[in-house]
N, C-alpha and C positions, 0 to 999 in steps of 0.2 A: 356231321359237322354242322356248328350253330355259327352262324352269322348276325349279330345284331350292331343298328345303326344308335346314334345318338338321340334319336330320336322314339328309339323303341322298335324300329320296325326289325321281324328276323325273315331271316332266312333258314330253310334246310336241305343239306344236299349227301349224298351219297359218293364214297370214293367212286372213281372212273376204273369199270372194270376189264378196260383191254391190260396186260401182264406189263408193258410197258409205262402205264401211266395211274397202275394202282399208288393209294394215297395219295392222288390227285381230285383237286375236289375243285368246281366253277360255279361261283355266284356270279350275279349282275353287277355289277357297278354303275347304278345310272341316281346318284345321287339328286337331290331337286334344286333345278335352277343351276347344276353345276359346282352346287356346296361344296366345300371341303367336310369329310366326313372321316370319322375314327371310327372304322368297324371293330367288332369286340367278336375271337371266331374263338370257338372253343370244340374241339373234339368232343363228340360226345357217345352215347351206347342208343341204340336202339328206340329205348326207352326215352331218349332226350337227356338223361343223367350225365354230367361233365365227367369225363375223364382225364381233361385236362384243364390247366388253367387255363385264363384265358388270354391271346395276344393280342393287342391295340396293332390295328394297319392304319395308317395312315393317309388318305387316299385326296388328291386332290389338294394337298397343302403346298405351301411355298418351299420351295427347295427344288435340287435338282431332278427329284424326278415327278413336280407335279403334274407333268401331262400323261404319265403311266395308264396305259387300259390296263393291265394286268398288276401282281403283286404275287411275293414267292413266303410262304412260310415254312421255314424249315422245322422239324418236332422232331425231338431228339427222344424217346424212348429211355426213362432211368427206371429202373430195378430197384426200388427202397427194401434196404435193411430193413422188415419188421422185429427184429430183435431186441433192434434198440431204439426203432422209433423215427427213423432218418429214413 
């Protein structure tokens, strides 16, 4: 998994390998000065190569959950039709 800030900075981390919390994955969240920041986290291989697109977190914004230490992204696994291209 790729973490990257608005700023450029990334991150990389590895699922959590106990059977209960595989596909979980923990960056930092300690933005500067307390910024509001849009992390950009993209599933990626080994290699660094994106497997996924990537999801905008929000972290630190105005709304009801700007004092969040954590944040949940849900990846939902789709199967493309290579047949036709979908």
């Amino acid at each position: 998994m790729r973490n990257t800030d608005q700023w450029g900075n990334e991150a990389f981390t590895t699922s959590k390998s106990a059977a209960s919390e595989l596909g979980r994955y923990d960056f930092p969240l300690f933005p500067p000065d307390g910024s509001a920041v849009t992390y950009s986290v993209t599933v990626v291989d080994a290699a660094g190569n994106p497997l996924s697109p990537s999801a905008a977190v929000a972290h630190g914004h105005d709304g009801a959950f700007r004092d969040a230490n954590c944040h949940w992204v849900d990846w939902v696994q789709v199967k493309l039709d290579a047949a036709n291209g979908e």
